[in-house]
C-alpha positions as CSV (number, residue, x, y, z in Angstrom):
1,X,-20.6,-9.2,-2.8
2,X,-18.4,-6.2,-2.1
3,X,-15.5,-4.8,-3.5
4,X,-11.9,-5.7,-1.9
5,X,-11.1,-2.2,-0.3
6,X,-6.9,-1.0,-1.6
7,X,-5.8,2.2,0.2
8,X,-3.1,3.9,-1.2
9,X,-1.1,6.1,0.2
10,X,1.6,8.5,-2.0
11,X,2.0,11.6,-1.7
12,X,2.4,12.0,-5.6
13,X,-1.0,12.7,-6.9
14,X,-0.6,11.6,-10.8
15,X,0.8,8.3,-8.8
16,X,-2.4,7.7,-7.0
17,X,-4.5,8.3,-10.1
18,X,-2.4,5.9,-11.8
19,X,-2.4,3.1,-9.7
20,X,-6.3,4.3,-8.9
21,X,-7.3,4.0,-13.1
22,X,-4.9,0.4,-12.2
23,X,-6.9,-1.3,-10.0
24,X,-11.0,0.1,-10.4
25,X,-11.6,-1.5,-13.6
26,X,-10.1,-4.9,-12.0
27,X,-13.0,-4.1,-9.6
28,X,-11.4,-3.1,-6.7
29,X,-12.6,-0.1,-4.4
30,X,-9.7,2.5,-3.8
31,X,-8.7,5.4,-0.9
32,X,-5.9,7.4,-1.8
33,X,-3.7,8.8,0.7
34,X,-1.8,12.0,-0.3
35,X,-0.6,12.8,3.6
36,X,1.4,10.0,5.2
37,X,0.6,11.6,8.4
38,X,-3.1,10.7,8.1
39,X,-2.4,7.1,7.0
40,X,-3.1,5.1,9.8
41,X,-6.0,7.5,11.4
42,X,-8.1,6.5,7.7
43,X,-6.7,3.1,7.6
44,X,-8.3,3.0,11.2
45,X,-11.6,4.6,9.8
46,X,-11.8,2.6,6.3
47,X,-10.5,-0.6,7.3
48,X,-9.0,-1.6,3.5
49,X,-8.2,-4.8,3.0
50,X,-4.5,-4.0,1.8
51,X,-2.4,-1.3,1.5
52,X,0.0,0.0,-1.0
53,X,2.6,2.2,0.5
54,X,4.9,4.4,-1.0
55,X,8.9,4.9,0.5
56,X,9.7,8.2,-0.5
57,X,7.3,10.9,1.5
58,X,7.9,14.2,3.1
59,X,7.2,14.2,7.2
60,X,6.6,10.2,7.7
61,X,8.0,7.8,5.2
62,X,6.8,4.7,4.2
63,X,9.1,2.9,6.8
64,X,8.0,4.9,9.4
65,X,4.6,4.4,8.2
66,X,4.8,0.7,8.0
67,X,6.1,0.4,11.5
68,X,2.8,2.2,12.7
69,X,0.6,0.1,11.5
70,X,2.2,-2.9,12.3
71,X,2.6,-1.8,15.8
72,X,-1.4,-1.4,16.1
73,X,-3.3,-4.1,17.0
74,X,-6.2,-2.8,15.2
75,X,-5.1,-3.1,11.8
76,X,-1.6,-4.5,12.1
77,X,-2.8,-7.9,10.1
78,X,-3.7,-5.5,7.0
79,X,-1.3,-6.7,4.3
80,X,1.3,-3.8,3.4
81,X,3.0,-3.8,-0.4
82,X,5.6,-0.9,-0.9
83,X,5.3,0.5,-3.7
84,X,8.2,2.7,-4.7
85,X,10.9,3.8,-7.1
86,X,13.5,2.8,-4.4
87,X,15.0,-0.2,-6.4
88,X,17.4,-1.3,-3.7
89,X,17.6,-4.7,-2.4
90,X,18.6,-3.6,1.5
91,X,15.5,-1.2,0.9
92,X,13.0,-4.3,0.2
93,X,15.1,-6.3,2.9
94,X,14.4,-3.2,5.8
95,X,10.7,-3.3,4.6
96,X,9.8,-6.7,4.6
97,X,11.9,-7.1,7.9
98,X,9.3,-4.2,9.5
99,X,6.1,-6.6,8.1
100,X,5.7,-5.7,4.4
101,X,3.9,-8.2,2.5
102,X,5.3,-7.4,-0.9
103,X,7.5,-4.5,-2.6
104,X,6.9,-3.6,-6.0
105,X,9.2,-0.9,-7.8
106,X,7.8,2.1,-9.8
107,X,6.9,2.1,-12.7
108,X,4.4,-0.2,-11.9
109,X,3.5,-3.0,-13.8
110,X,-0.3,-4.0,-14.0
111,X,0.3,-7.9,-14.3
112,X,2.5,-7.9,-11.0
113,X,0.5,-5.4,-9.2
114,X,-2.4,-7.4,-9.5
115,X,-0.6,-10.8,-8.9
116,X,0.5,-9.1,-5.9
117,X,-2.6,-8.4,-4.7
118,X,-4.7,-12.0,-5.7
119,X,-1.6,-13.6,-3.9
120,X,-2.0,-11.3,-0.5
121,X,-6.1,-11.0,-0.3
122,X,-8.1,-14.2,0.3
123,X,-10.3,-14.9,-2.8
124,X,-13.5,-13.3,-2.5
């Protein structure tokens, strides 16, 4: 049986690793994302089965980001979860309103992350 595939896309590096040492030994396969330019080119290419998307990135941001995907027909049923130190409830309200599943605030906690994800991926 194969791993559930999480991409991650941040461009803060000791965030991926984080939420990368987060989620392997809970048996998931992760891609990490440092360029939110190339998001949807290796979503296209990987095909995860959910995404956790930071806010907060130089060039595209995360809303901009989200809005890709979901406009692609390709991979526009991929669950999305922000995943962001942007606290603000018109901030989760935009993002679920542009097709987020989920929004979880940094720092991230391990129990809700993985609640998050058990409650967004079908059970393997």
């Amino acid at each position: 049986m194969s791993k559930a595939k999480i991409m991650v896309v941040d461009d803060d590096v000791t965030s991926l690793e984080l939420i990368e040492a987060m989620l392997v030994p809970n048996d998931y396969e992760v891609i990490t994302v440092s360029d939110s330019s190339k998001a949807v080119a290796t979503i296209m290419a990987k095909k995860p089965n959910l995404i956790l998307l930071d806010i907060m990135m130089p060039g595209l941001d995360g809303y901009a980001t989200l809005s890709k995907i979901k406009e692609n027909k390709t991979i526009s049923n991929i669950p999305v979860v922000m995943l962001t130190s942007v606290g603000f409830d018109l901030n989760k309200e935009l993002a679920l309103r542009l097709g987020a599943a989920g929004y979880i605030t940094k720092p991230v906690d391990l129990t809700e992350l993985l609640n998050t994800i058990s409650r967004l991926l079908p059970a393997a």
